[in-house]
C-alpha positions in Angstrom: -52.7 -9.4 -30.8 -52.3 -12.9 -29.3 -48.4 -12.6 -30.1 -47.8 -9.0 -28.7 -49.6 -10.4 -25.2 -47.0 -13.3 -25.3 -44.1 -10.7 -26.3 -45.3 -8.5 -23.0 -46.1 -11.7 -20.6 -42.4 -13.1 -21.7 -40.8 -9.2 -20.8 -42.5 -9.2 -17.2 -41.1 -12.6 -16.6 -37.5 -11.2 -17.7 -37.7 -8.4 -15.9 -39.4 -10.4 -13.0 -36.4 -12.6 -12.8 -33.4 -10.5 -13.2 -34.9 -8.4 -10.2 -35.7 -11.6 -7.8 -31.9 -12.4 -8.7 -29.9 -12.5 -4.9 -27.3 -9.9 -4.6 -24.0 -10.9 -3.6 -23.6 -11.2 -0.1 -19.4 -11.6 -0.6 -18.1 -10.0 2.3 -15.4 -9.1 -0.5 -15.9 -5.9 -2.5 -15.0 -7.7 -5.6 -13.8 -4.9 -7.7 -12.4 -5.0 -10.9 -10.3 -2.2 -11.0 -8.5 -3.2 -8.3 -8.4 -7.0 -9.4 -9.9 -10.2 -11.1 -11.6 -12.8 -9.5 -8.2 -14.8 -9.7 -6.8 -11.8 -7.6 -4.2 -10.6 -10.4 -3.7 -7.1 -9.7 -4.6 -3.9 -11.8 -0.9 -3.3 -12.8 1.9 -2.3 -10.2 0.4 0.8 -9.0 -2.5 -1.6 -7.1 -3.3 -0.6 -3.3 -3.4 -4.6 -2.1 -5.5 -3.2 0.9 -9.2 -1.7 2.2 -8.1 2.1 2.4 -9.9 2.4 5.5 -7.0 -0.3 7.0 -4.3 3.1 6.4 -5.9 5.0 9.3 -6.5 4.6 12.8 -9.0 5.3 15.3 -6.7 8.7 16.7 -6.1 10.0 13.3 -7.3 13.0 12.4 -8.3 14.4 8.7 -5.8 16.3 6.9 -8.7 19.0 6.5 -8.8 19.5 10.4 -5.0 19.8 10.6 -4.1 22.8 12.4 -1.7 25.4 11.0 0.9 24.3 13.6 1.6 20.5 14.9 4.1 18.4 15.6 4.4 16.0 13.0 5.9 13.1 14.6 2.0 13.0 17.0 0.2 9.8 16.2 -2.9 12.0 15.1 -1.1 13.6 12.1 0.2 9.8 11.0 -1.2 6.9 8.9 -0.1 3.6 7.6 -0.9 4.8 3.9 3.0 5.2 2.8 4.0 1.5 4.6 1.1 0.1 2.7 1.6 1.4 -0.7 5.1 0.3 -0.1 4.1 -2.7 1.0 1.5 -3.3 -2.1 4.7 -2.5 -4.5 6.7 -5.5 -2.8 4.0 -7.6 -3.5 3.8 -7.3 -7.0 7.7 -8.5 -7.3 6.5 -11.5 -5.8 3.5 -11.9 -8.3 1.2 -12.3 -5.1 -2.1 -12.3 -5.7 -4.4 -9.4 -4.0 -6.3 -11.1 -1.2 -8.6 -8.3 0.1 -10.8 -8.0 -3.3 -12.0 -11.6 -4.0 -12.4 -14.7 -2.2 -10.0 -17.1 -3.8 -11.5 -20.3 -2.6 -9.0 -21.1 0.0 -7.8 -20.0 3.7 -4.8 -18.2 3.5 -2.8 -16.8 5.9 0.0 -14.1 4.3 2.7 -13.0 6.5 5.0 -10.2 4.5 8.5 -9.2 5.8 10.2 -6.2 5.1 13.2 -5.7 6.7 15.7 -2.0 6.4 18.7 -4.3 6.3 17.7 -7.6 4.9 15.8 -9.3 1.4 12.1 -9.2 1.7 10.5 -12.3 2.8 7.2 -13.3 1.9 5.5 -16.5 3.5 1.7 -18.2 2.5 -0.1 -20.5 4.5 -2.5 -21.9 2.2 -5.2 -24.2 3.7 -8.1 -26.4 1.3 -9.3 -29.5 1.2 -6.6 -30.8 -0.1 -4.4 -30.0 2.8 -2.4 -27.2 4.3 1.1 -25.6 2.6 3.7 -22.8 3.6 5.1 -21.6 0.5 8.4 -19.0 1.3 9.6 -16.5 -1.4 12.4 -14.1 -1.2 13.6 -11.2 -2.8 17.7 -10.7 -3.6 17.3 -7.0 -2.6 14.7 -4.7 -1.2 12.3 -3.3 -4.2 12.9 0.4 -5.3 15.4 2.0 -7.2 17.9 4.8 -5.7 20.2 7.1 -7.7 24.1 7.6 -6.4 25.7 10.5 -8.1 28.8 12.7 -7.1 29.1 16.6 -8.5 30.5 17.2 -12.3 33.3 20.0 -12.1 31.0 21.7 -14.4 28.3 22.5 -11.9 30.3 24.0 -9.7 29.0 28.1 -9.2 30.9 30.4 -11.3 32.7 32.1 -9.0 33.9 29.2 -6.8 37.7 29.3 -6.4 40.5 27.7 -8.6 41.5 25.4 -5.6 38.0 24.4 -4.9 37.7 23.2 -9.1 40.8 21.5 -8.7 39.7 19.9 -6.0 36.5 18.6 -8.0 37.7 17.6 -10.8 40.3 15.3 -9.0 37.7 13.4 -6.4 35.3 13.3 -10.0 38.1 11.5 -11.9 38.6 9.3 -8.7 35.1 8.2 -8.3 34.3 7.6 -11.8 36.9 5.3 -11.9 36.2 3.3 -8.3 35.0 0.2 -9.3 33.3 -0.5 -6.2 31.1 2.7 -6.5 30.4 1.9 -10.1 29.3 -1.2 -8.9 26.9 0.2 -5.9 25.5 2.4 -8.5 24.1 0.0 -10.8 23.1 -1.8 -8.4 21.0 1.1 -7.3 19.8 1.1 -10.7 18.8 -2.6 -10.6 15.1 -4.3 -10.4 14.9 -6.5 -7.4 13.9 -10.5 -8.4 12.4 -13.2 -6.6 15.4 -16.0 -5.9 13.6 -19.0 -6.9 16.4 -21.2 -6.0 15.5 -20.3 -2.1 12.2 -21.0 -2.8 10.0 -23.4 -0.5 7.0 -25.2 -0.4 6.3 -27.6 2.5 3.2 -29.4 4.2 1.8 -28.4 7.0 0.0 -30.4 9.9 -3.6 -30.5 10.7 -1.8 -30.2 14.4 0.4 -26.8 13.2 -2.3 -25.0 11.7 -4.4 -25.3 14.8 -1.8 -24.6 16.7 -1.1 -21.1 14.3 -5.0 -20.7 14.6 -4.9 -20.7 18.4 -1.8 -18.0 18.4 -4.2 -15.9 16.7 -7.0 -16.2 19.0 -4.4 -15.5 21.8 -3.2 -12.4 20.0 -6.9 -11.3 19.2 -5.5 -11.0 15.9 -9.2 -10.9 14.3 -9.8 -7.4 16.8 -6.5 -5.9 16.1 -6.6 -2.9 14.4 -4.7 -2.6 10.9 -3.0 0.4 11.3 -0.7 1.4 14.9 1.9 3.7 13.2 5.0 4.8 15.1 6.0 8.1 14.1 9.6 8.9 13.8 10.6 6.0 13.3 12.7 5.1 9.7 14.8 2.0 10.7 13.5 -1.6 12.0 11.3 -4.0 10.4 7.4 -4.1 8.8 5.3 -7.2 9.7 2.4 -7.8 7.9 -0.2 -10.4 8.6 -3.1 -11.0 6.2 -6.1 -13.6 6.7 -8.1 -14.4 3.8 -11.3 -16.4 4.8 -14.9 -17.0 3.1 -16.5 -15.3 6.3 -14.1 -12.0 5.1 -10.4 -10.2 5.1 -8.3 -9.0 7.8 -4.7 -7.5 8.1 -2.5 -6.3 10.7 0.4 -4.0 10.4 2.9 -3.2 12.9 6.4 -1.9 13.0 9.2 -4.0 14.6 6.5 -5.3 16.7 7.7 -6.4 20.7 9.2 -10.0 21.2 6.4 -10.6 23.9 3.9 -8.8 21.5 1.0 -12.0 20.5 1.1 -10.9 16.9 4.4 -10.8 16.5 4.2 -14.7 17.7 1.9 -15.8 15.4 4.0 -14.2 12.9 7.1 -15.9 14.0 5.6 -19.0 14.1 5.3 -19.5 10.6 9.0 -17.8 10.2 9.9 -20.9 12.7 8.0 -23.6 9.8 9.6 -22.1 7.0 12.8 -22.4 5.5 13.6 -18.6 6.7 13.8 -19.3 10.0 17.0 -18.3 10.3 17.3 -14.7 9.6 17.7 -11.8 11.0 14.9 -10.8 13.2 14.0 -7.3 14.3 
């Protein structure tokens, strides 16, 4: 008897102290199908963002949709297909996800996708060690596309003996034009990270103030993530993500203004980093 009261006073405690344990108070969801705790992502189909950071405060549910709309309004667009996109460059540059976990460090994650030019992807990484800006690159946008021109074969049944001909010969051509050979493997290619343009450089106590201040004057932290611009294919994504202990933010906009306060902030780490040279849009 004296050794089945011990067994139940030692089971209260247990189940005493698992229930007085604190629950996390991460401002992080910290989930692990999305990532670990080192922020590796799932696998290449991870969403690197909150879902709720695809929509904005206009949009309206594809349930309430009415049968007729135009579909270049704001209310019938979201950010969701620039972000997925945007989360599939990311894993080519074997970035962490920074919206799950806290990693331990500040960071500041500016991504750069341009329609014309390789995807640039610069981290401002700030400890207690010190502050970095690392910049990677990518030789080609990610993606695959397929180039193809029309076998003779495929041609309709009836179609005229000129208009065969007339196949057959551009066919013959094509298939043997080096350069579109050339353009279609490239197509067919996998985008990779140049390393041989790849940075890493200190940054000042004085610049990463002065980066923290062009946020403040941007009102970067009240921004909201998603300002789609429907209609428009061409131009430039800027993406700016802060990863702090006190909790995540990111800001998305599409070939923002040159006057526009995010677009400084962003442009003032392109000005540190060894991309400061390219093309902007």
């Amino acid at each position: 008897m004296h050794h089945f009261n011990l067994l139940l006073l030692s089971a209260s405690l247990l189940i005493s102290a698992s229930c007085s344990q604190p629950k996390s108070t991460s401002p992080y969801p910290q989930n692990p199908a999305v990532s670990d705790a080192q922020g590796h992502p799932r696998d290449t189909t991870t969403f690197y963002f909150p879902a709720a950071d695809s929509l904005h405060a206009k949009y309206v549910p594809k349930n309430e949709w009415p049968a007729s709309r135009n579909i270049f309004d704001i209310q019938y667009t979201n950010c969701a297909y620039e972000l997925e996109h945007a989360s599939y460059a990311l894993t080519y540059f074997d970035a962490p996800v920074l919206s799950n976990y806290y990693l331990g460090a500040e960071i500041f994650r500016f991504l750069w996708l341009r329609s014309f030019h390789r995807p640039v992807l610069l981290t401002l990484c700030h400890d207690s060690t010190g502050t970095s800006l690392r910049t990677q690159l990518l030789d080609k946008s990610p993606g695959f596309y397929i180039l193809g021109v029309q076998h003779p074969d495929s041609l309709p049944a009836n179609s005229s003996a000129k208009a065969k001909a007339y196949a057959r010969k551009y066919y013959a051509e094509t298939m043997a034009d080096p350069a579109f050979l050339a353009e279609v493997a490239e197509g067919k290619r996998r985008a990779v990270q140049v390393f041989g343009e790849e940075t890493t450089i200190s940054i000042t106590l004085e610049q990463y103030q002065e980066f923290q201040q062009l946020l403040q004057k941007a009102q970067f932290w009240q921004l909201p993530s998603c300002k789609p611009v429907p209609g428009l294919l061409d131009g430039s994504n800027w993406l700016l993500e802060a990863h702090q202990a006190s909790g995540y933010h990111m800001v998305f906009r599409h070939s923002p203004n040159e006057n526009d306060g995010f677009r400084k902030a962003c442009e003032y780490l392109i000005n540190l980093s060894s991309v400061r040279n390219e093309e902007r849009y």
